[in-house]
N, C-alpha and C positions, 0 to 999 in steps of 0.2 A: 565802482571802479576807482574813483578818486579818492576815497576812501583810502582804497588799498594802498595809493600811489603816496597819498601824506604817511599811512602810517610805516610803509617800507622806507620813506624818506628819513623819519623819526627815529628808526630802527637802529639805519647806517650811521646817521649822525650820532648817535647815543653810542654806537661801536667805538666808532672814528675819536668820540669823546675820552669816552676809557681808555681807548689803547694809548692816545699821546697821556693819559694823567697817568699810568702804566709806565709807559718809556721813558719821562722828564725825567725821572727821577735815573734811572739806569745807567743815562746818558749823562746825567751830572757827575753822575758817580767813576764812569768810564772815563768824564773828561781829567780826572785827577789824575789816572794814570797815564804813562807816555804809551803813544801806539807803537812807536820806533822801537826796534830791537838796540840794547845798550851798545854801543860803538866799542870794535874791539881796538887795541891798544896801536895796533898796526894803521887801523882807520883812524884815527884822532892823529897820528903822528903825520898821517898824508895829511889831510887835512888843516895840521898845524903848519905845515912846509909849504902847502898852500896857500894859505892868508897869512901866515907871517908876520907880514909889512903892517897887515889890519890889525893884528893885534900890538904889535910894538906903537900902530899910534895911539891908539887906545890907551896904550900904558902911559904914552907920554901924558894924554890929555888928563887919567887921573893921578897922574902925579902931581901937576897943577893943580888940579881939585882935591886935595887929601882930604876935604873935611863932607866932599861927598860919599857916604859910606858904601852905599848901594843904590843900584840904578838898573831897574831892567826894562822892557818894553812897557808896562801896565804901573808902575810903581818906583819909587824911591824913598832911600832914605836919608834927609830927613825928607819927609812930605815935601816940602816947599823949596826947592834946589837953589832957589833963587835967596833963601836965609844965611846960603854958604857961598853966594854971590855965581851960581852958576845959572846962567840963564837960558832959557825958555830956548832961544837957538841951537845951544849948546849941547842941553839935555836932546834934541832932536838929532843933530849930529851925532852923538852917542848911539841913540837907536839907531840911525841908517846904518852906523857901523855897525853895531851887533848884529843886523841884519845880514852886510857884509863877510864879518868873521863866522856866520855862522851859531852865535851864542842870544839868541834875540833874552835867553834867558838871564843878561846881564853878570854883572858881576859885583862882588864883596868888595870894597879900598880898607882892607889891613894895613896899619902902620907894619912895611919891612914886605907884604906884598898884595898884590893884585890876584883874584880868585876869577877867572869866568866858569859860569856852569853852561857846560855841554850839552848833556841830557841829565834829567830827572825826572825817574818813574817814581808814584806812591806818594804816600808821605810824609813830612816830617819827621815824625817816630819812628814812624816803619819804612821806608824806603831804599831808594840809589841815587847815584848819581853820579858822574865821570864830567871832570870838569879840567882847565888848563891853571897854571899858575904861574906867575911873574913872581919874581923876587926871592925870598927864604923859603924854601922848604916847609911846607905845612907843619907846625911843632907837633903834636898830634900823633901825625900821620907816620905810619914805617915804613922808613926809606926801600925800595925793593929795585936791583937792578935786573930782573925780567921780567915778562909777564904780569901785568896786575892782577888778570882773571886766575890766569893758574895759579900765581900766591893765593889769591879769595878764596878758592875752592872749599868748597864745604862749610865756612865762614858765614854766618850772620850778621855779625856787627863787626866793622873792618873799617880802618880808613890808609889806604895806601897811596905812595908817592913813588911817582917813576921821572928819573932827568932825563931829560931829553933834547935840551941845549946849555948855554951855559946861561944861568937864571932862568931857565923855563923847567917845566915839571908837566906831566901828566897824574891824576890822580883817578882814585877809585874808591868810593863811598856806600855804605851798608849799613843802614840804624834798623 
């Protein structure tokens, strides 16, 4: 009978084994993409009217930092925030606010404007993404004064810009 009791033990554990060396990888995989359905243009614009204040400080603070280029919850560039004299406090305050506005996924400091990404599914190559913008209009990007999604429709590779206050923009991204 104990017998039976090790080898039914060994059995489950050898299941239990394979199926997470089965799933790790799935779930790696799933973590790349956003679970979130992409925010339609009407949601980001509540949204934006919503935090406002959070992002106007934001803007101010990388305005002061121009030579931080990007900075998101896990990452920066350059590496070292602190080579661009932005410190370690600083860089925290940054996250609470992204937190705050909503963008934990940081943002781009373009000379002429500030980028935060919203959401992004997929990627790199192949992806989206809906993000806000301070300053100049994405050069790039085609200007659209309705709908981003229904401009995108059918569109694979697309990068669109909506105004939405004076220096602010909503945008919509597809590689």
């Amino acid at each position: 009978m104990r017998r039976f009791v090790i080898i039914g033990t060994v059995v489950i554990l050898g299941i239990i084994g394979v199926t997470a060396v089965a799933v790790a990888p799935l779930l790696m995989v799933a973590s790349v993409f956003s679970v979130k359905p992409m925010p339609s243009d009407e949601t980001m614009i509540a949204h934006f009217e919503a935090k406002r204040a959070v992002f106007e400080r934001l803007v101010a603070m990388a305005k002061e930092d121009a030579q931080l280029q990007r900075l998101a919850t896990e990452f920066s560039r350059p590496d070292d925030p602190g080579t661009v004299g932005v410190s370690a406090e600083r860089v925290a305050l940054y996250r609470q606010l992204f937190k705050e506005a909503g963008t934990p996924l940081g943002f781009y400091n373009f000379p002429g404007s500030i980028h935060f990404v919203f959401h992004a599914s997929g990627l790199s190559v192949s992806g989206s993404g809906r993000g806000f913008v301070y300053g100049n209009a994405p050069q790039v990007a085609d200007e659209i004064d309705g709908d981003l999604e229904q401009a995108a429709a059918g569109e694979n590779r697309i990068y669109l810009a909506r105004k939405i206050a004076p220096n602010w923009w909503i945008t919509l991204e597809r590689s």
